[in-house]
N, C-alpha and C positions, 0 to 999 in steps of 0.2 A: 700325459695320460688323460686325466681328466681335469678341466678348469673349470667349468660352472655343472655344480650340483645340485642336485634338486632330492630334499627328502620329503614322501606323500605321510604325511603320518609325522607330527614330532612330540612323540614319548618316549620313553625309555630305551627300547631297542633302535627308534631312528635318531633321538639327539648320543646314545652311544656310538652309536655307527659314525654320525657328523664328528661329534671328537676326536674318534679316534681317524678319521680318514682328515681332518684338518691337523694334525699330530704331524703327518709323514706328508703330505701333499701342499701344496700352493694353491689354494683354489677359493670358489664364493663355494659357500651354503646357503641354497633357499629353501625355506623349509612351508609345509601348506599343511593346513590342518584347519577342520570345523569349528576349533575349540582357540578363539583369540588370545586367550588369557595363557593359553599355552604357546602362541609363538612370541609373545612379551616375555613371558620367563625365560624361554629359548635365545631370546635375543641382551637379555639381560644379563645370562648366565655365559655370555658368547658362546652357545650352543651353535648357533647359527646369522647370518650376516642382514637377513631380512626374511621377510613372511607373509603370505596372505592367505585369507580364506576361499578366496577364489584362482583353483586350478587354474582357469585360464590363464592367468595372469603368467604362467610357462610362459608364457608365446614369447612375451617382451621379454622374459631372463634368457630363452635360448639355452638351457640348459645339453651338455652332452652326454648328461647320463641321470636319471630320476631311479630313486629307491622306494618301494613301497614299501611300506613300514605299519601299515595300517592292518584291523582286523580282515583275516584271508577274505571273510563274505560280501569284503566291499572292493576286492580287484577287479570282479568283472566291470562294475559301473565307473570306476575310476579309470581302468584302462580304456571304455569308450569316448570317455572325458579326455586323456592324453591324446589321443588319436587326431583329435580335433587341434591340439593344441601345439602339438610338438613338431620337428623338420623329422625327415625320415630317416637323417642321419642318428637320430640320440638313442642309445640304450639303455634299455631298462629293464631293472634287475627287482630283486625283493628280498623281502626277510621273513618271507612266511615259513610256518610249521607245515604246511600240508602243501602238496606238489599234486603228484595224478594228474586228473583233468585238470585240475586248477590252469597246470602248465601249458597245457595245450588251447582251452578257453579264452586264457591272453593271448598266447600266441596269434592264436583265429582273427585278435583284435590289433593286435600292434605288428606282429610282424615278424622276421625270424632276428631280430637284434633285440628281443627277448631273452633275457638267460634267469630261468628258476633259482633261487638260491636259497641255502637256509643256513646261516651263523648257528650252532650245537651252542649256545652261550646264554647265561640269560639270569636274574633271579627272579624270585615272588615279588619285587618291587614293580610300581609305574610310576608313569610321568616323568615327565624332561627333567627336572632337579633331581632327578636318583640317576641321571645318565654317568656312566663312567667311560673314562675315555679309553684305559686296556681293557675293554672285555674279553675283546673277543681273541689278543693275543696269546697265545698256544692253544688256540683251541680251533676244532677241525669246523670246518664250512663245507658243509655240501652244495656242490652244482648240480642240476637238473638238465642238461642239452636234451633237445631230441634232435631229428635228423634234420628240421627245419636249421635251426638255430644256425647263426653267421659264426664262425669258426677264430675271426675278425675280434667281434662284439664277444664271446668268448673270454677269451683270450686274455683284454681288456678287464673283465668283471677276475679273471682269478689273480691277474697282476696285483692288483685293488687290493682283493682279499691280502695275497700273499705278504704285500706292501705292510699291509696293518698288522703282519703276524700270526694270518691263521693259515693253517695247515686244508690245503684244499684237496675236495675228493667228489670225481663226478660221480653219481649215481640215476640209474631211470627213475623218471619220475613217480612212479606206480611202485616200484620197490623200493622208494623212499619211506610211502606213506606207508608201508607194510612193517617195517623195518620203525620207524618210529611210532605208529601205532604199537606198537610192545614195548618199546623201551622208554619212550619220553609219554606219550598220550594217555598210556592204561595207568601209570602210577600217579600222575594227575589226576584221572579218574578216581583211585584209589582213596587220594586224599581229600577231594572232595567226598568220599561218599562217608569215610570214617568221621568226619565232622560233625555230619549229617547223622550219622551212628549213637555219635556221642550225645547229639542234641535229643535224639531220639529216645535213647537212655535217662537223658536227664529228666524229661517229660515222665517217663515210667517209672524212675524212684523220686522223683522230688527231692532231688539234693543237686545242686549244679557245680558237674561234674568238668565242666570246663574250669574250675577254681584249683583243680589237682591237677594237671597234666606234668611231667616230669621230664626231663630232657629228652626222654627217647620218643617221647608222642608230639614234643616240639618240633623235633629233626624231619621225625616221619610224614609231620603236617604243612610243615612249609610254605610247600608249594601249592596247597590251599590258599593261599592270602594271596593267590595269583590277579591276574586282571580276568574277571566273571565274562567279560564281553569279549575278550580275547577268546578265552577257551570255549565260552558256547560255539562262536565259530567253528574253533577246529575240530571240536565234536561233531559237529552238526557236516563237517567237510569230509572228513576221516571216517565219516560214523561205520562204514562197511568194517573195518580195520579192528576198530576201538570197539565195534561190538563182538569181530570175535576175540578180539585180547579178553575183554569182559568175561566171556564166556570161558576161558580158559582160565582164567581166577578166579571166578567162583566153581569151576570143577577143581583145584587145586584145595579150597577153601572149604570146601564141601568133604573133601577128602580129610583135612586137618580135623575138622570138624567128629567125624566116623572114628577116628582114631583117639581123639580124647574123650568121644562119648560112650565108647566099646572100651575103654580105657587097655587099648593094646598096643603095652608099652612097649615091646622090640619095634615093632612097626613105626611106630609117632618117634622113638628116638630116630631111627633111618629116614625118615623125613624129614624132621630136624636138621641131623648130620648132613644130609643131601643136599639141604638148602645149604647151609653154613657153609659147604665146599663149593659153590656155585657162585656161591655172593662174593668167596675170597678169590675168583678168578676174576674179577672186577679189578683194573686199575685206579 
């Protein structure tokens, strides 16, 4: 399938990806990243087989297949970087949160053996030493085709996935971002903003209220300890999406709000209930 890899990016989501595809496969991992100290660890922790900071350095691996792994706002400039450096045979794939133009963008730049993907897997941790090698087994991967994309090259990236364990499902790239700006992007948002909440609070009583949190404000906040560079991106990529999710939770919130300020209580319990039947359709 595939014998020499290439992952752009090795942190978390790409020395996971390297594991787990070095788990089921025979192949090299090269992995490329800005941050040196990070493909040392990678290569210490046999994340990966070697590493450089300079991209180009593709040329001479030959890789047949490169992962981006890296923050979504840096594909474009790195896909013009591969362009120069790769045979027109290799495919390349991604692990980004945000699809839309994104996909099309690369595409413009590398070609139609481009194929969009996004791993549904993930925690608040970073960096290569929290890579785990099952992440992403049982869990579903979105592919992104458009009508460019090689059918070929395809084909190839959902083997891969399949191979590792995750459950593949193609979606348009443009109802991707719609579809995870609601469900993955806004409660990121969320929890970042209740942080900020909290901080905000604690500044107006002068009691520092981050010293009480109790497991439900734990759960809830998690994914606040996310990677800031990571998610500025998707914010800033998704923002049409994630501003109207926003919008849609604070009309929701605004509502909660009216109902325990008018304290009218058949009303707030049926919201309540509403929600509680909504969140137990959740697997």
């Amino acid at each position: 399938m595939f014998e020499r890899i290439a992952i752009v990016g090795v942190g978390f989501m790409g020395g996971s990806f390297a594991l787990s595809v070095k788990s089921v496969l025979s192949c090299q991992i090269f992995g490329v990243d800005i941050n040196p100290q990070a493909l040392e660890r990678a290569k210490d922790l046999k994340v990966i087989h070697e590493g450089s900071t300079n991209i180009k350095e593709l040329s001479s691996f030959r890789p047949d297949l490169v992962v981006l792994a890296t923050p979504v706002r840096t594909f474009e400039s790195i896909a013009k970087d591969l362009k120069e450096c790769l045979s027109s045979e290799t495919v390349v794939t991604d692990l980004g949160s945000v699809k839309g133009h994104l996909v099309y963008t690369v595409e413009k730049i590398l070609g139609s053996k481009f194929v969009g993907g996004h791993p549904i897997a993930g925690t608040e941790k970073s960096g290569v030493e929290n890579s785990v090698e099952g992440l992403f087994k049982g869990k579903r991967t979105i592919l992104t085709p458009t009508q460019r994309t090689e059918r070929d090259a395809l084909e190839k990236v959902k083997k891969l996935w399949e191979l590792i364990g995750s459950k593949v499902e193609f979606m348009d790239p443009f109802l991707h971002d719609v579809v995870f700006g609601a469900v993955s992007h806004l409660p990121h948002a969320v929890a970042f903003a209740l942080i900020d909440a909290l901080l905000l609070l604690t500044k107006r009583t002068g009691i520092d209220l981050f010293q009480y949190p109790g497991a439900g404000f734990k759960d809830f906040t998690r994914i606040a300890a996310s990677d800031p560079i990571m998610w500025r991106d998707i914010f800033l990529e998704n923002r049409e999406n994630i501003l109207e999710a926003i919008d849609c939770y604070s009309s929701s919130l605004r509502r909660l709000r009216e109902l325990i300020s008018e304290k009218r209580v058949e009303e707030l319990t049926q919201y309540l209930k509403e929600a509680r039947e909504n969140r137990l359709r959740i697997e």
